[in-house]
N, C-alpha and C positions, 0 to 999 in steps of 0.2 A: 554313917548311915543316912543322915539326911542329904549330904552329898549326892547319895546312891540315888535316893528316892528323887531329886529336881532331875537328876540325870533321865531316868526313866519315865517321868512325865515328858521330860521335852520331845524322847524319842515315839512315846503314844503319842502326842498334837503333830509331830512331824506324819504321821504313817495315819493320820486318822483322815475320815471325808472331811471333817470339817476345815483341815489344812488343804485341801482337795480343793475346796470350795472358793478359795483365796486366788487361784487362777483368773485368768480375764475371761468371763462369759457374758454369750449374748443369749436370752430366750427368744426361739422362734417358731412359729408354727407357719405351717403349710397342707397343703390337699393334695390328693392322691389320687389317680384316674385322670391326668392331666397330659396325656402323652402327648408329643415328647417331652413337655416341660418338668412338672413332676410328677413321678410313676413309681410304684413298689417294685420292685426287686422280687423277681420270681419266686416264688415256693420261700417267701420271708411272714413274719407275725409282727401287726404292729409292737411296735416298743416304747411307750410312752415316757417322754423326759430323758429319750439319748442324749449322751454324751458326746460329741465329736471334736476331737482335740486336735489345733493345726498340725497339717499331714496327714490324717486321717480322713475316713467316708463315714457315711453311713452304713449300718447293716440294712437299711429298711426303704433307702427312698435315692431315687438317680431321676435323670434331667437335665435339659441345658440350664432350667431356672434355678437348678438346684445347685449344678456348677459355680454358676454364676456366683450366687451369693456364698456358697461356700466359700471358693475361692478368694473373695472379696475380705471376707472377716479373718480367712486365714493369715492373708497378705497380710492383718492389721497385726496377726499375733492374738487373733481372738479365736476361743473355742466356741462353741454351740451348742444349745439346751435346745433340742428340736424335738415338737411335737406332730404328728401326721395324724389330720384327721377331716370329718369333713367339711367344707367349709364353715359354713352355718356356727358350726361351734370354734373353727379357724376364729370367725368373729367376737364368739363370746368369750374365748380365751384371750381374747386381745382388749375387752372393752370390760373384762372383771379384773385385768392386771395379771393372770398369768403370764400372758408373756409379753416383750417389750415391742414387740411388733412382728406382721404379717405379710409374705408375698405367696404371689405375686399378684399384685392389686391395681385395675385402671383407675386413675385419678379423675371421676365425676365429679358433676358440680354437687349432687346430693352429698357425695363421701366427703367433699373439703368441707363440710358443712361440721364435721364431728373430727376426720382426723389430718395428719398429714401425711406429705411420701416424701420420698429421697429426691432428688436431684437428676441422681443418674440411674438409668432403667436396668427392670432385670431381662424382661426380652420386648417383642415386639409381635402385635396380631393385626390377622385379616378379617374382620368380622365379615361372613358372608351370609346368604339366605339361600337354606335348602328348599327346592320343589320337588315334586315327583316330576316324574319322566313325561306324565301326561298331563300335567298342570296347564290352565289356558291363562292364567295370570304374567299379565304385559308389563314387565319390569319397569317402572320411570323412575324411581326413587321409594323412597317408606311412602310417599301419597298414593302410593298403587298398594297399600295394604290396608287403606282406610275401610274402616268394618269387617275386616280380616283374622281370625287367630292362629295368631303366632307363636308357638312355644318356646320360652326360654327355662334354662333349667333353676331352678330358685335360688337364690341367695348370689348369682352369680351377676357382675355387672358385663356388661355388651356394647358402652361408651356412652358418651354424650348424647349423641343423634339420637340412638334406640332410648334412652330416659328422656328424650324431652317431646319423642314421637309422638301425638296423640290421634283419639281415633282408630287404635290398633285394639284389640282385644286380645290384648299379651297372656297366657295361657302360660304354667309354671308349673314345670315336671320336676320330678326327683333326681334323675337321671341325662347323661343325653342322648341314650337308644330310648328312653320312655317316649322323648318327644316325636321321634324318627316312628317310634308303634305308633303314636295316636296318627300322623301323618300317613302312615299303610293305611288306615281304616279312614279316611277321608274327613277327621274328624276337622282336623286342619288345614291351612292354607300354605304355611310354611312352619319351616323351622330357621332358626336364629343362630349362629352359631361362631366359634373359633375356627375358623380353616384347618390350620393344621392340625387341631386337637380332634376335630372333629372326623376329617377327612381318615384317620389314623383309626379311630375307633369303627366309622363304616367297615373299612376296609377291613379291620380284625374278625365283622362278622361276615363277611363277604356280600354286603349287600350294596358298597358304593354305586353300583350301577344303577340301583333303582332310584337316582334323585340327581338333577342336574344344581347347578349352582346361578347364583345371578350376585353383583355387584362386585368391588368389595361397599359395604354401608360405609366405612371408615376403616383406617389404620389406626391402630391404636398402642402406644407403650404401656408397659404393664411397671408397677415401681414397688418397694417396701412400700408399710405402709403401718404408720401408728397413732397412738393417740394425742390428739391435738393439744399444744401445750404442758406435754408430759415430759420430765426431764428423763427418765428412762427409754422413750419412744423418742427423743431427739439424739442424744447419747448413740442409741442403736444405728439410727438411722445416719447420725455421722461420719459413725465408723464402715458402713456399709459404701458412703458417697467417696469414700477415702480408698479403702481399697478396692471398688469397683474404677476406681481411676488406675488405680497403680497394677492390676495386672491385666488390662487396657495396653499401656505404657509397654509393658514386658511380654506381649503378645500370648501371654494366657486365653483371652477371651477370643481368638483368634483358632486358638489349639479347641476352647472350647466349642464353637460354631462348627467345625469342620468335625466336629463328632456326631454334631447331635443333627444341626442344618442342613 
C-alpha cells in the first residue's frame, strides 16, 4: 500500500503546475498599439501572464518586435511569461519585479540612470516631426521649436536629442491620434513621433494626408530593457543577447524583416 501511495504522489508532482513551473521561463512585458512592432491580434482579449512555450505564438500579440524577441528566447529553449499592457504600467511591472524585463525600450541617458538594455537590438526607429499641411514652421533642427508645443505621447521615450532639447513646451497625450486631435485644432505646433508607428496609424484613420513630415531628429535602436544590477534583469537580458545572435546567424531575422519591413 505504501508503495501504491509514493507511486501516485510522484505521478500528481509530475501532472501538476507546479512541475510545469520547472520549465525555463522568462517574464516579459510589452505594449500594444505599436504597429507594426507590437500589435493585438484581431478580435483577441488581453490575457494576462500567457504562457508561450518554444514553438509556440502568442494568442494576443504579433509584430516584428515581438518576432524578434520571441524568436530569440526560443532559439535559447526558453518559454515566455508575457504580459500586454500599457506602457506606463509595462514600467511598473518591471520596477515592482513582475517581470524580469521590458521591450522594446530606447536607451537614454535618463533610463541608464535606473536600468539596463541588451547589447543586441530588437528593432530600429525614425523619429520624425509631424506639421500640418499648412504649417509656416522653417525646419532647421529642434532650435526651430524653441517656444513651441510639441506632443509626445507620455511615458514614451523619443531619444536622446528630444530629452535633452530645451525650450520646447513638450505637451504629453495619452494617445498618438490625441496628439494629431490637438494639432487639427491649432492647439500645437507639431507632433513628435515614430515613423513607422505613426505613419501606420495615420494612415488606418485615413488622415495621413493632412500632415507633412520634416527631419528624421535621430535614428534610434530600441533594446530589452531591465533593472539595473538585477540578477533576474541580467539573466533575461543574456539570454535574449544569445539568441538574438543565433537566429541572426540562421537567417531567421531575415525571414522576420521581410514579413513585417
Amino acid at each position: 500500500m505504501r508503495r501504491c501511495l509514493i507511486l501516485m504522489c510522484c505521478i500528481l508532482l509530475a501532472a501538476s503546475p507546479s512541475g510545469a513551473a520547472t520549465e525555463k521561463t522568462v517574464n516579459l512585458a510589452t505594449l500594444t498599439d505599436f504597429i507594426p512592432f507590437c500589435f493585438r491580434k484581431e478580435n483577441t482579449a488581453a490575457i494576462h501572464g500567457e504562457i508561450i512555450p518554444p514553438g509556440s505564438d502568442s494568442a494576443q500579440l504579433q509584430g516584428y518586435a515581438w518576432d524578434v524577441v520571441r524568436e530569440s528566447f526560443h532559439a535559447m529553449g526558453y518559454g515566455i511569461r508575457l504580459e500586454v499592457v500599457p506602457w506606463e504600467r509595462v514600467i511598473h511591472y518591471l520596477n515592482t519585479g513582475r517581470v524580469d524585463a521590458v521591450f522594446p525600450a530606447i536607451d537614454t541617458a535618463v533610463r541608464l540612470e535606473s536600468y539596463m538594455f541588451s547589447r543586441e537590438s530588437v528593432d530600429e526607429m525614425r523619429m520624425v516631426l509631424y506639421l500640418r499641411r499648412d504649417s509656416t514652421l522653417r525646419w532647421q533642427g529642434l532650435e526651430s521649436l524653441h517656444g513651441q508645443r510639441v506632443a509626445a505621447v507620455r511615458g514614451w521615450s523619443y531619444g536622446n536629442r528630444w530629452e535633452e532639447a530645451t525650450g520646447i513646451v513638450k505637451e504629453r497625450t495619452d494617445t498618438v491620434l490625441q496628439g494629431f486631435n490637438l494639432l487639427d485644432k491649432q492647439r500645437l505646433a507639431a507632433v513628435i513621433g515614430y515613423e513607422a508607428v505613426y505613419d501606420y496609424a495615420l494612415k488606418e484613420q485615413g488622415i495621413r494626408h493632412r500632415y507633412r513630415k520634416v527631419g528624421p531628429i535621430e535614428v534610434v535602436s530600441e533594446y530589452m530593457m531591465g533593472r539595473k544590477n538585477d540578477p533576474a534583469s541580467a539573466a533575461a537580458i543574456d539570454i535574449f543577447d544569445r539568441g538574438r545572435k543565433k537566429i541572426e546567424e540562421e537567417g531567421i531575422l531575415d525571414r522576420i524583416a521581410g514579413r513585417w519591413l
